[in-house]
Backbone as a chain_set.jsonl record, in Angstrom:
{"seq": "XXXXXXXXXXXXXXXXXXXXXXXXXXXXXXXXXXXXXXXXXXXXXXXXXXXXXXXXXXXXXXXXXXXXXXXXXXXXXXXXXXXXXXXXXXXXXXXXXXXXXXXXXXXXXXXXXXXXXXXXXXXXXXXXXXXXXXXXX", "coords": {"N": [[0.834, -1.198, 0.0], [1.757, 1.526, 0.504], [3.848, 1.609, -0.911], [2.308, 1.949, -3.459], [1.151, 4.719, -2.622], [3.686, 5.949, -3.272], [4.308, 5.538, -6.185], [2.297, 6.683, -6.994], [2.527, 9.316, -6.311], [5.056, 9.922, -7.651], [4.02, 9.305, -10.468], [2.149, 11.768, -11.113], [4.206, 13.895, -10.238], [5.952, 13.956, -12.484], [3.995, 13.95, -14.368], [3.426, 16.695, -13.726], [5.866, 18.053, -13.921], [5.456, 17.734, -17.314], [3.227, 19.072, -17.858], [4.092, 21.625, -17.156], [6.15, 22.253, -18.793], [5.187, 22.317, -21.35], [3.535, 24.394, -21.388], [5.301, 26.52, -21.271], [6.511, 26.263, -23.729], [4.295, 27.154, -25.155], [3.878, 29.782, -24.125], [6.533, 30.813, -25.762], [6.23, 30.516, -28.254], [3.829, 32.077, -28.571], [5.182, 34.454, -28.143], [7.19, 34.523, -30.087], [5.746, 34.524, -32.935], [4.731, 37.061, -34.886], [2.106, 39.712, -33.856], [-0.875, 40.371, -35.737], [-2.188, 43.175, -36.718], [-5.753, 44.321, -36.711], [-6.694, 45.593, -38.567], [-4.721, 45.709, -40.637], [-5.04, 43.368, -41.61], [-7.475, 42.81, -43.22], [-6.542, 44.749, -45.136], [-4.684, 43.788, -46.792], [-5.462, 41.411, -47.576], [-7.582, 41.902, -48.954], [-6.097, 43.47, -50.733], [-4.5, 41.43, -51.993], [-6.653, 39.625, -53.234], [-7.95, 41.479, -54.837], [-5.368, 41.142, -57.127], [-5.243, 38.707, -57.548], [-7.659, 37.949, -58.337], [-9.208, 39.838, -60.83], [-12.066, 42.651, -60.62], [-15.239, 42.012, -61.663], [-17.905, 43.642, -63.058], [-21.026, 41.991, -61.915], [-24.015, 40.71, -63.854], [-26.821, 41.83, -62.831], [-29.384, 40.454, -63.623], [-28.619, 37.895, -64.03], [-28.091, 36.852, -61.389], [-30.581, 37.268, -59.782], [-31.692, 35.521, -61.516], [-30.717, 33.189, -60.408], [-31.0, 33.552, -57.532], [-33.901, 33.485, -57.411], [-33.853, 30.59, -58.428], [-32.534, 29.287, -56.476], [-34.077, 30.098, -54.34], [-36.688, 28.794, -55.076], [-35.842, 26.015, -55.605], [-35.207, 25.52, -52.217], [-38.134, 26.005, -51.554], [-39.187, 24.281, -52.652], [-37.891, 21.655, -51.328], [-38.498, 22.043, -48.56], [-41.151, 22.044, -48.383], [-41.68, 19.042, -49.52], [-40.605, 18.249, -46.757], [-42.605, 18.965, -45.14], [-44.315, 16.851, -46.07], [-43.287, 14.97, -45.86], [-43.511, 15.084, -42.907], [-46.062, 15.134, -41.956], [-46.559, 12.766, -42.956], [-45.468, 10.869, -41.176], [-46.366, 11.734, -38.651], [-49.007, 10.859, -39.139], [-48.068, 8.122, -38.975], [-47.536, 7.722, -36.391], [-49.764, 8.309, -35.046], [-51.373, 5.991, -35.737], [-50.161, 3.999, -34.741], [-50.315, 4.331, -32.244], [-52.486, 4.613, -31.6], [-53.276, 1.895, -32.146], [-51.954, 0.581, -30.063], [-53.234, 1.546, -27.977], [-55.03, 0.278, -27.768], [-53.973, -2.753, -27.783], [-53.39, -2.494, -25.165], [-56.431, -2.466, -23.873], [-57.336, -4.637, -24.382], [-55.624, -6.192, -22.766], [-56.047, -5.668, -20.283], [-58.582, -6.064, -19.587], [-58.434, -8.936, -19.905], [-57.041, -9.157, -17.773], [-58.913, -7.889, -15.947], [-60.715, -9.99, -15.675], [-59.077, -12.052, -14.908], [-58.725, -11.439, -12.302], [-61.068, -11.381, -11.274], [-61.345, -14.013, -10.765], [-59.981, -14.906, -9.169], [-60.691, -13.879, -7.107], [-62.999, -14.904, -6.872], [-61.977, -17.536, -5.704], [-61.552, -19.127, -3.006], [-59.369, -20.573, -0.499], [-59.288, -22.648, 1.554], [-61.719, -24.011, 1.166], [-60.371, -25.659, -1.051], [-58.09, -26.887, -0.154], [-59.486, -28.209, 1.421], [-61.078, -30.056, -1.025], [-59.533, -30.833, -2.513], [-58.271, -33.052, -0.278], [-60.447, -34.784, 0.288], [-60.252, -35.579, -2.622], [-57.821, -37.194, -2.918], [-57.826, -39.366, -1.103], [-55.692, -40.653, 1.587], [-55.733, -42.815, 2.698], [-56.953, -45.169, 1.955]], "CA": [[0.0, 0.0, 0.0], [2.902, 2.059, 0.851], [4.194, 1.547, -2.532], [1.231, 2.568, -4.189], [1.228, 5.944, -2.921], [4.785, 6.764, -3.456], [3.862, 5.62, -7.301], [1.671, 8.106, -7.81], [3.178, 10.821, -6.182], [6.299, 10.019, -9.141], [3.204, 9.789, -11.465], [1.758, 12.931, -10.581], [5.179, 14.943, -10.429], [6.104, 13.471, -14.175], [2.743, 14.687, -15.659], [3.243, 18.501, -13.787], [6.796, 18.67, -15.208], [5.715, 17.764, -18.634], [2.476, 20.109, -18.171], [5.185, 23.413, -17.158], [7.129, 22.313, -19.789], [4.29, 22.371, -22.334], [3.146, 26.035, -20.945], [6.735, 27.311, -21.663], [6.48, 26.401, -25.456], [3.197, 27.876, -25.547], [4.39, 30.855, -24.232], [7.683, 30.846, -26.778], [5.565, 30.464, -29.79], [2.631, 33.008, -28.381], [6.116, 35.552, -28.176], [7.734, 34.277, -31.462], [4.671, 35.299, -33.74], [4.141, 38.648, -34.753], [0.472, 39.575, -34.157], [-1.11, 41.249, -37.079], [-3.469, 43.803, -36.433], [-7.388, 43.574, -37.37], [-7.242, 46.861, -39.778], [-4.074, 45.841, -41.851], [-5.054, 42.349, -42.471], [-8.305, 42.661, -44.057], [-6.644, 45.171, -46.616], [-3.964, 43.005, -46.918], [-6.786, 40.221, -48.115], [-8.522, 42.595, -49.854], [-5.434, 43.717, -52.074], [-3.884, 40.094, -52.32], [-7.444, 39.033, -54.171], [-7.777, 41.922, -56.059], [-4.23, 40.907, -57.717], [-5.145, 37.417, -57.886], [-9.223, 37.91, -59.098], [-9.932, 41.379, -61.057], [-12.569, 42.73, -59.856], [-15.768, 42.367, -62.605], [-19.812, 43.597, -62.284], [-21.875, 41.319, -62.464], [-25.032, 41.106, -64.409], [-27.572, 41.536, -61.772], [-30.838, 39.23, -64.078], [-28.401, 36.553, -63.828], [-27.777, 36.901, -59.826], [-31.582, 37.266, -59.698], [-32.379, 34.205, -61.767], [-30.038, 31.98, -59.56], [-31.41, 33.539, -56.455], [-35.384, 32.889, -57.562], [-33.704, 29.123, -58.67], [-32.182, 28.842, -54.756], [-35.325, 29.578, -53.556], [-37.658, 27.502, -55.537], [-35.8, 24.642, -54.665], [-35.731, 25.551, -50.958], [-39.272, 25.807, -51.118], [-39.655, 22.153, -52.916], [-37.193, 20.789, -50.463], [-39.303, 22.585, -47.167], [-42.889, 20.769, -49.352], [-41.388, 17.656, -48.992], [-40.421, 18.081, -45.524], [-43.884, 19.355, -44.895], [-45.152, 16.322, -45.927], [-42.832, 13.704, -44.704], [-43.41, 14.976, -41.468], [-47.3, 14.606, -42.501], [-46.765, 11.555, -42.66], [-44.787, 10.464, -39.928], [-47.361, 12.036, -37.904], [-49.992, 9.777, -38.759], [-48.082, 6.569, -38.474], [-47.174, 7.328, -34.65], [-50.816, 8.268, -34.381], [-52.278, 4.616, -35.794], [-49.263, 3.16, -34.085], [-51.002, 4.969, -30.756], [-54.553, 4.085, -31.435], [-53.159, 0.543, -31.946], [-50.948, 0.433, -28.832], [-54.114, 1.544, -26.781], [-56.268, -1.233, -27.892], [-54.082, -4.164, -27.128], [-54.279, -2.008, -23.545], [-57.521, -2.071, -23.702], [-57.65, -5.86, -24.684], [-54.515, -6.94, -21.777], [-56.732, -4.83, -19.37], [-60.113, -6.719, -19.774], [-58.167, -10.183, -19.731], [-56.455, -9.147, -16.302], [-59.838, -7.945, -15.302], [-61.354, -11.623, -15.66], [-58.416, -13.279, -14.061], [-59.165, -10.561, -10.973], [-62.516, -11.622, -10.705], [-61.511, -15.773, -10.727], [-58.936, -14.981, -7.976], [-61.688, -13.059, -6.007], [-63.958, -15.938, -6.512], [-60.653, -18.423, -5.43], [-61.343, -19.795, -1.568], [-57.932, -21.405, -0.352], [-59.89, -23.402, 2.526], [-62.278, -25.221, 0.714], [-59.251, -25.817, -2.25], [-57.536, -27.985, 0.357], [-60.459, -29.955, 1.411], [-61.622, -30.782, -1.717], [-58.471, -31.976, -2.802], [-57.815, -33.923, 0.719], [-61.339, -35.526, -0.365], [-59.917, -36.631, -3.848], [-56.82, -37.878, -2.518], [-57.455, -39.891, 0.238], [-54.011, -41.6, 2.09], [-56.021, -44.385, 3.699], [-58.235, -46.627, 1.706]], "C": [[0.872, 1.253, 0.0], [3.72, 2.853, -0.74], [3.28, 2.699, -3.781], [1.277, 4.522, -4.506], [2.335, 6.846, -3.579], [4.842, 6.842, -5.454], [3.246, 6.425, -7.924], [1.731, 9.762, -7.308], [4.38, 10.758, -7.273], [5.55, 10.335, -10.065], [2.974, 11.334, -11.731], [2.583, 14.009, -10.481], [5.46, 14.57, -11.912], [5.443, 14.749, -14.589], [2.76, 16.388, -14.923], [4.554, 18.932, -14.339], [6.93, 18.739, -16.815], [4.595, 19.067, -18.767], [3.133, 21.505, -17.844], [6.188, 23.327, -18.19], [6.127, 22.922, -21.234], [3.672, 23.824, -22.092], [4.306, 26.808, -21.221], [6.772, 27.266, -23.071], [5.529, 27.299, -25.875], [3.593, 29.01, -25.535], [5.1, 31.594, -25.048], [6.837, 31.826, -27.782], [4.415, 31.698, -29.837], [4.204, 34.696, -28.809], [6.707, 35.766, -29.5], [7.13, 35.451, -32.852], [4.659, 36.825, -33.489], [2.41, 38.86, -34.728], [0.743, 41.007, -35.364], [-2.458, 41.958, -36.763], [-4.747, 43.841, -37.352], [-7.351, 44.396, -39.18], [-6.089, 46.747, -40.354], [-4.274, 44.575, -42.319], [-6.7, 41.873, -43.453], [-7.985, 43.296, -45.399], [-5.714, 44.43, -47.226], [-4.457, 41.746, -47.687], [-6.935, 40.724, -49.383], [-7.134, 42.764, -51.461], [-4.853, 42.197, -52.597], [-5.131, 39.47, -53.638], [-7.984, 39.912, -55.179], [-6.412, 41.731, -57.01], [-5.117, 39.506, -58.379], [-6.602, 37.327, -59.062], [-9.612, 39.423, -59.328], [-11.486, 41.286, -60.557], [-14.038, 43.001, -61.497], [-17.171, 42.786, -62.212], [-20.41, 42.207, -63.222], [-23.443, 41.655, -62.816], [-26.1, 40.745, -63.264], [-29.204, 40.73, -62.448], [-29.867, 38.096, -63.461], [-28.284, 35.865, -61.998], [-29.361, 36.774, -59.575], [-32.071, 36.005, -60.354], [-31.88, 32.953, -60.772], [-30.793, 32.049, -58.445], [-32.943, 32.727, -56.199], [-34.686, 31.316, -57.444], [-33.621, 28.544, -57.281], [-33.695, 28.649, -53.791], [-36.279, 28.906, -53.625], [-37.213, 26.211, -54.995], [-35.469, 24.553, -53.303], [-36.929, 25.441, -50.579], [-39.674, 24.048, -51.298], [-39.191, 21.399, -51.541], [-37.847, 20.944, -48.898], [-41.096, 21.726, -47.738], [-42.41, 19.933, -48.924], [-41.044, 17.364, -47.922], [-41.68, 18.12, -44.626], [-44.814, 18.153, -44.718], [-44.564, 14.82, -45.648], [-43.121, 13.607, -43.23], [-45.251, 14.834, -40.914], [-47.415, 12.997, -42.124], [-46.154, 10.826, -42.048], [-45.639, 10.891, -38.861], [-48.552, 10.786, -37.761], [-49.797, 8.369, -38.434], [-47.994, 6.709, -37.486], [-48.479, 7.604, -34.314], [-51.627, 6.855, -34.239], [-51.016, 3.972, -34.836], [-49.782, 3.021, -32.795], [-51.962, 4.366, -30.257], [-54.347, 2.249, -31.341], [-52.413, -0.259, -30.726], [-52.045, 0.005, -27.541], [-55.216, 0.276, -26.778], [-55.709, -2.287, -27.435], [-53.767, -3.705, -25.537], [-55.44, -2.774, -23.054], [-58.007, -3.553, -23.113], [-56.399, -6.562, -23.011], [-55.508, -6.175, -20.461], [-58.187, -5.628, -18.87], [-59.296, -8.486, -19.259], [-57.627, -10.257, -17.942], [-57.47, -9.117, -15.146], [-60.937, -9.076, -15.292], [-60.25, -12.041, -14.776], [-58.458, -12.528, -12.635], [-59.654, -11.341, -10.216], [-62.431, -13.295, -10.329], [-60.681, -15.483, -9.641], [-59.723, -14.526, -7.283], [-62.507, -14.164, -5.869], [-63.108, -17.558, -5.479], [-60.957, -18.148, -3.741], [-60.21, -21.287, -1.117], [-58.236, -22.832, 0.84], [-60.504, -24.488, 1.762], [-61.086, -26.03, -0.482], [-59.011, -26.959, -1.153], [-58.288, -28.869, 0.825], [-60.91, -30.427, 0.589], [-59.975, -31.651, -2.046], [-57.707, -32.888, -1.702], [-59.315, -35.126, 0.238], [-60.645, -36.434, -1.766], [-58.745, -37.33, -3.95], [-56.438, -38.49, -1.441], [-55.992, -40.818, 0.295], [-54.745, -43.19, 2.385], [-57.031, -45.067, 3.138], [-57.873, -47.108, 0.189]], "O": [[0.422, 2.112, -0.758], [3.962, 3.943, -1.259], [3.53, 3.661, -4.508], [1.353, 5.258, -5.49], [2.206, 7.924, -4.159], [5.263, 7.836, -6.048], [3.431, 6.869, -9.057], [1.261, 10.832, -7.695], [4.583, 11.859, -7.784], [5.825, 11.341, -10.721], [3.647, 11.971, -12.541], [2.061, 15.119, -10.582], [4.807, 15.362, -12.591], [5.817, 15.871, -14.933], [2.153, 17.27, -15.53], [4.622, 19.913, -15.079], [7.782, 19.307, -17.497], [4.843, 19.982, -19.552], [2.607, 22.502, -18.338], [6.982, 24.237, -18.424], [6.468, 23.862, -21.951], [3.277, 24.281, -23.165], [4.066, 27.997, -21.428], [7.087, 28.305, -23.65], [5.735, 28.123, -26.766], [3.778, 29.575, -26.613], [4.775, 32.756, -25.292], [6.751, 33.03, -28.02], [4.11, 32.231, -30.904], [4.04, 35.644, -29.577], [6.775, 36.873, -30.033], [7.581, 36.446, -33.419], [4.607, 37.528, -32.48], [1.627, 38.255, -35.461], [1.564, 41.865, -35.686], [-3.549, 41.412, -36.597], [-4.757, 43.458, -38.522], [-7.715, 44.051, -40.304], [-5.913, 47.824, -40.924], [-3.793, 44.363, -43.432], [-6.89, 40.867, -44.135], [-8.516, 42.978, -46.463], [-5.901, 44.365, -48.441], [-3.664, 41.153, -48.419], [-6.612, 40.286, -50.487], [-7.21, 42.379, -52.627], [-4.865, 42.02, -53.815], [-4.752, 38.99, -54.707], [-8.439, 39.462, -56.231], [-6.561, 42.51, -57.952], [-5.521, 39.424, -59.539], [-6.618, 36.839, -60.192], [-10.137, 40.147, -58.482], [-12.054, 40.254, -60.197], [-13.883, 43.946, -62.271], [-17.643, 42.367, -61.155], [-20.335, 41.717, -64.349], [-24.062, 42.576, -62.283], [-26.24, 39.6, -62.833], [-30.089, 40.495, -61.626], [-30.254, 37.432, -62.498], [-28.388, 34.701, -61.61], [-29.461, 35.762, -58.881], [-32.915, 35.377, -59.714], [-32.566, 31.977, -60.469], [-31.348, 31.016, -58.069], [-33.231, 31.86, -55.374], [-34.93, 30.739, -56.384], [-34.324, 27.62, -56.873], [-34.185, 27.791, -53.057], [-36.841, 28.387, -52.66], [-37.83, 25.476, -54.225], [-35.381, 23.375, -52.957], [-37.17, 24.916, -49.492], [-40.129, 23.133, -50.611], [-39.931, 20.714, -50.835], [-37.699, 20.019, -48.1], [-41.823, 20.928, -47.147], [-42.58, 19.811, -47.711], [-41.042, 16.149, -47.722], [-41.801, 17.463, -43.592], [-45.702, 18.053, -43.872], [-45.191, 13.813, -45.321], [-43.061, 12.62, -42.497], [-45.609, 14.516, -39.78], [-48.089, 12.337, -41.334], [-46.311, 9.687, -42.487], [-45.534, 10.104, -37.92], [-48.884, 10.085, -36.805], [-50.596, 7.579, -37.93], [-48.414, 5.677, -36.963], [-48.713, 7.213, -33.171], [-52.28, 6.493, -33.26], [-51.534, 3.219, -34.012], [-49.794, 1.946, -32.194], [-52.286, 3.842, -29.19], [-55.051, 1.493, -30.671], [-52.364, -1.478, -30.567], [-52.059, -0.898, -26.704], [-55.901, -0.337, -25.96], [-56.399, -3.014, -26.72], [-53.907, -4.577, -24.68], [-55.459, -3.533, -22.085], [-58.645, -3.81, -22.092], [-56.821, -7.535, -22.385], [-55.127, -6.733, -19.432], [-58.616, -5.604, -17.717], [-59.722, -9.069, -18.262], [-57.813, -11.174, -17.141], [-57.412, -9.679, -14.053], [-62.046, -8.828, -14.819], [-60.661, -12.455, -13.692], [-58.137, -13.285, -11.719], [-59.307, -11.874, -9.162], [-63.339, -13.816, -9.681], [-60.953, -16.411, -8.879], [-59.347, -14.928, -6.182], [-62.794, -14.474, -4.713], [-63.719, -18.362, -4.776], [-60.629, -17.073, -3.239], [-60.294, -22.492, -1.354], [-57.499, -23.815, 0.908], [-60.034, -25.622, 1.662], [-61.245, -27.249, -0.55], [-59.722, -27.96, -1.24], [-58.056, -30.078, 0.788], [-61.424, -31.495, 0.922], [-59.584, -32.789, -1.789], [-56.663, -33.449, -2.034], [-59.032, -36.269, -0.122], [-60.575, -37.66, -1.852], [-58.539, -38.047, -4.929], [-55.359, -38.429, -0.852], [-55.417, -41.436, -0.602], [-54.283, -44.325, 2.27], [-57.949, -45.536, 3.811], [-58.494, -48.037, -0.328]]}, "num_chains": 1, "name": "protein.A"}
């Protein structure tokens, strides 16, 4: 037992000299880096992709026909959701209505075997069957 503890006090010092070691790199690398401030690297973006992609207008019918296209088939694709969920509705409802019936039906059978256990006298039970099994004749 003895043992044990001194094991994981070695454990336990290990893993905090590798975790102050691992906080010292961080640090390094946080010092290393130059930070780049917010307002020279967006123009910095900005001019890098105007070099790379001139800059053209576009024809605003064609931006307008795509957009109508996006949304038509968002609407189709929201329809068909509309009515999958239509009909996923009604199977958990017959699923429901059919759930409650064999209830209904395990409910009625329990309430018969009630009523035979209510009618069930444990007294006479053993004298009739000491009657139909006599020991001595």
């Amino acid at each position: 037992m003895d043992d044990l503890i001194y094991i994981l006090i070695g454990i336990g010092w290990v893993v905090f000299g590798l975790y102050k070691n691992y906080q010292k790199q961080v640090k390094k690398q946080q010092t290393s880096v130059k930070s780049i401030t917010e307002e020279d690297q967006p123009s910095r973006v900005k001019d890098i992709f105007e070099q790379l992609f001139p800059v053209e207008e576009y024809n605003n019918t064609k931006v307008e026909n795509q957009s109508q296209e996006v949304i038509s088939t968002e609407i189709e694709s929201l329809e068909n959701e509309v009515v999958y969920e239509k009909y996923n509705i009604e199977v958990k409802t017959n699923i429901i209505k059919e759930h409650k019936k064999t209830e209904r039906i395990f409910e009625e059978e329990v309430n018969e075997e009630n009523t035979i256990l209510t009618d069930f006298d444990i007294r006479k039970a053993i004298i009739y069957s000491m009657i139909l099994e006599r020991r001595y004749s």
